[in-house]
N, C-alpha and C positions, 0 to 999 in steps of 0.2 A: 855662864853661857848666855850669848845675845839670845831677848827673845824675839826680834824683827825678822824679818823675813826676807829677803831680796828673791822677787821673781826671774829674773834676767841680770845676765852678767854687766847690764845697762843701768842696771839700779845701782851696780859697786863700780863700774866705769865712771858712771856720772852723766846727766842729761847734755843736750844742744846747749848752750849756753855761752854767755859771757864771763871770764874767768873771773882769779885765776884756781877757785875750788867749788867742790860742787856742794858740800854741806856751807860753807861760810858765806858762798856768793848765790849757787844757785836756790841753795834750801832756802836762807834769808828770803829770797824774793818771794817764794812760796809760802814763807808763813806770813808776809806781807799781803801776798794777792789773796789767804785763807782770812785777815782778817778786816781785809775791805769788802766780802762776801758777810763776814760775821757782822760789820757796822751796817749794811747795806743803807747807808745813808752818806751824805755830803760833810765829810772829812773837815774839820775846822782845827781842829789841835791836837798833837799825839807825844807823850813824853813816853819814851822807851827806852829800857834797862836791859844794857848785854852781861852777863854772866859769865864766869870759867873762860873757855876757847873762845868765846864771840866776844868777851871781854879783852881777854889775853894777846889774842893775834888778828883779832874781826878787821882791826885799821890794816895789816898790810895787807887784807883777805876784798874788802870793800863792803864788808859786813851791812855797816849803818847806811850804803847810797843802795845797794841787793836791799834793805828790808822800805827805805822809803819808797824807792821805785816801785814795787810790790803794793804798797798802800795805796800807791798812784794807777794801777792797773799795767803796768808795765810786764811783757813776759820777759822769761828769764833767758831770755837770746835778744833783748832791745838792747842797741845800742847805745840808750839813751842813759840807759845806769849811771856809766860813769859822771853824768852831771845832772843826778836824780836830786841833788841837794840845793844847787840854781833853781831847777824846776819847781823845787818843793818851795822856795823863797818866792816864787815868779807870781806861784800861784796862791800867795800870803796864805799858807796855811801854818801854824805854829807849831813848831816842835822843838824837842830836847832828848839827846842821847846821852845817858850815863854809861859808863863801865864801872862793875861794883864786883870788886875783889874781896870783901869779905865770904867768910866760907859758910857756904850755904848746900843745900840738901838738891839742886838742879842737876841733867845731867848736863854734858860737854858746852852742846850748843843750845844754849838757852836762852827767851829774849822774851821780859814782861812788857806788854806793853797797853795801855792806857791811853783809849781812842772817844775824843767827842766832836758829837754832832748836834745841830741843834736840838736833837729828842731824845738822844742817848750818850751816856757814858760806860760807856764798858772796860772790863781789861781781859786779857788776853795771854796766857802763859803758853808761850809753842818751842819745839826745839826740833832741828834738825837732825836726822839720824843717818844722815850719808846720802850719795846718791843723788843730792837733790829733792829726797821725798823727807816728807815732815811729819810732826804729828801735834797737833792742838791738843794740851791736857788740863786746863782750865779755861772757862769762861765764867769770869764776875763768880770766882768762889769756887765755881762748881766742878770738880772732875769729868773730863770729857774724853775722849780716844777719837779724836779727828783727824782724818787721814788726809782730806779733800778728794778724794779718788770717787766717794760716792755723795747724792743730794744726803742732808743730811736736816731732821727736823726735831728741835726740841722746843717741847711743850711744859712750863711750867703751873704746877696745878697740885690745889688738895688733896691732902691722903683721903680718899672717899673711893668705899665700896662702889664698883662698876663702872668709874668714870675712864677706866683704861676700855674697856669695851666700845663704848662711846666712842672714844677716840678712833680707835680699829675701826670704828664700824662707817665713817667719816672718808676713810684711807682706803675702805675696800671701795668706796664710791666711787673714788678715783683713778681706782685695779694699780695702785700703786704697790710693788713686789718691795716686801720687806728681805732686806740683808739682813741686819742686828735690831734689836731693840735692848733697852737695859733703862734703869728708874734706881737714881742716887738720888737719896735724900741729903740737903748739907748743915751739918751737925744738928741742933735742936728744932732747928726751924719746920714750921709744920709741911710748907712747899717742899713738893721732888719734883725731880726734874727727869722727864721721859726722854731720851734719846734716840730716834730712828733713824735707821741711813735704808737708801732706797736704790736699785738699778736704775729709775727710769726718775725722768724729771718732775720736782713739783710743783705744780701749778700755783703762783701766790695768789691766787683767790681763793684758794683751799683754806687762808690765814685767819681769816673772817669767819669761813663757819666753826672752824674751831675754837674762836677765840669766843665762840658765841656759847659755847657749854658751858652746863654750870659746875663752878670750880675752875675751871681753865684759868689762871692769871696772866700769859703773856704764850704768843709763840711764835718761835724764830726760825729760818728757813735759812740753810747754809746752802748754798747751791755748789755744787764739782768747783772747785776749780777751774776757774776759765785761766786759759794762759796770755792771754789776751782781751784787754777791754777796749772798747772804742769809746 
C-alpha cells in the first residue's frame, strides 16, 4: 500500500502546467525549483542522472528541459520549458544528463543530481510521486523527507548534550511554529543533521546566529517552494 497521501482530487489530476504529464514534466520542474532553493546560490554547473520512468520515457515526457527549467526558477506553467536547454546554453551554465538503466534500489521517478556554485557542491536525490508534488530524500548523503510545501531548516552540528535546546531557544526568538523536527545521524560520522520544517517563513538572518553556536557546523535554509522566481 502507497504511503503518500494526496489531499485533493488535484494532487491525482495533476497541477496548471505545461505537458504532457504531471509527474515527468510537472514534478521534474519542482524538484528543479526544490533544488535551486537547496543551492541558494548562482548556478555554474549541474550533471544530472534520470533513473527507472525518468530514464525510460523522461525524453518523450520532456523530463530533462521540466528539471532544467526548474534549476532556472521557471514555474511549472512557463512557457519557456520547452526551450529550457537553449536557455540553459544562453546562459553558459554547464550541464550533462545521463539515463542510467542499470537496476538500482530508486523509486519510478527519480533524478540525482549534482549542483555547483562558486561555494558549494552539493547533490540532491529527489523523485516525483504524481500529481506534480515531489519529495527531496537526500541531500550530500543525508536522508531527508522534503516536500517543498513548508520553509524547511537544517542545521548540522555535534552530538553534544543541550545544543538542540540552544537551537529551539534561537527559533522560539523568531515565534517560528514548528511542523516536524527529526535528527539523522549519517553512518559513523560524529555530525547529525537536525531537520525542521516551519508554517511561517525564515528570516535568513536567523543563519548567522545559529551558525554562531557552539558545535553548529553549517546551516541551510530551504525556503517553500516558490513557483516563480524573478
Amino acid at each position: 500500500m502507497s504511503n503518500y497521501r494526496f489531499d485533493s482530487i488535484l494532487d491525482i489530476i495533476g497541477p496548471e502546467m505545461i505537458g504532457p504529464s504531471s509527474s515527468h514534466t510537472a514534478g521534474a520542474v519542482r524538484i528543479g525549483l526544490a533544488c535551486k532553493s537547496i543551492l541558494n546560490d548562482k548556478l555554474l554547473s549541474v550533471r544530472i542522472r534520470l533513473y527507472n520512468s525518468f530514464a525510460e520515457t523522461g525524453s518523450g515526457h520532456g523530463t530533462r528541459k521540466a528539471l532544467l527549467a526548474g534549476l532556472m526558477g521557471f514555474s511549472k506553467a512557463d512557457k519557456r520549458i520547452k526551450n529550457a536547454e537553449q536557455i540553459f546554453k544562453l546562459k553558459k551554465i554547464k550541464y550533462s544528463i545521463e539515463k542510467i538503466y542499470k537496476p538500482n534500489n530508486y523509486p519510478p521517478n527519480t533524478a540525482v543530481i549534482n549542483m555547483s556554485s562558486k561555494k558549494w557542491d552539493i547533490e540532491v536525490i529527489g523523485e516525483s510521486i504524481g500529481g506534480g508534488l515531489i519529495r527531496i530524500k537526500e541531500i550530500d548523503g543525508f536522508a531527508v523527507n522534503i516536500t517543498g510545501d513548508n520553509e524547511t531548516l537544517i542545521i548540522t552540528h555535534k552530538d553534544r548534550i543541550g545544543i538542540l535546546s540552544e537551537i529551539l531557544n534561537v527559533l522560539s526568538l523568531y515565534k517560528l511554529n514548528i511542523v516536524t523536527i527529526n535528527s539523522v545521524r549519517h553512518n559513523k560520522l560524529d555530525d547529525i543533521k537536525t531537520i525542521i520544517t516551519f508554517d511561517n517563513f525564515i528570516n535568513p538572518r536567523m543563519r548567522s546566529i545559529l551558525t554562531s553556536i557552539q558545535d553548529v557546523v553549517r546551516t541551510r535554509i530551504i525556503h517553500k517552494i516558490q513557483e516563480k522566481w524573478q
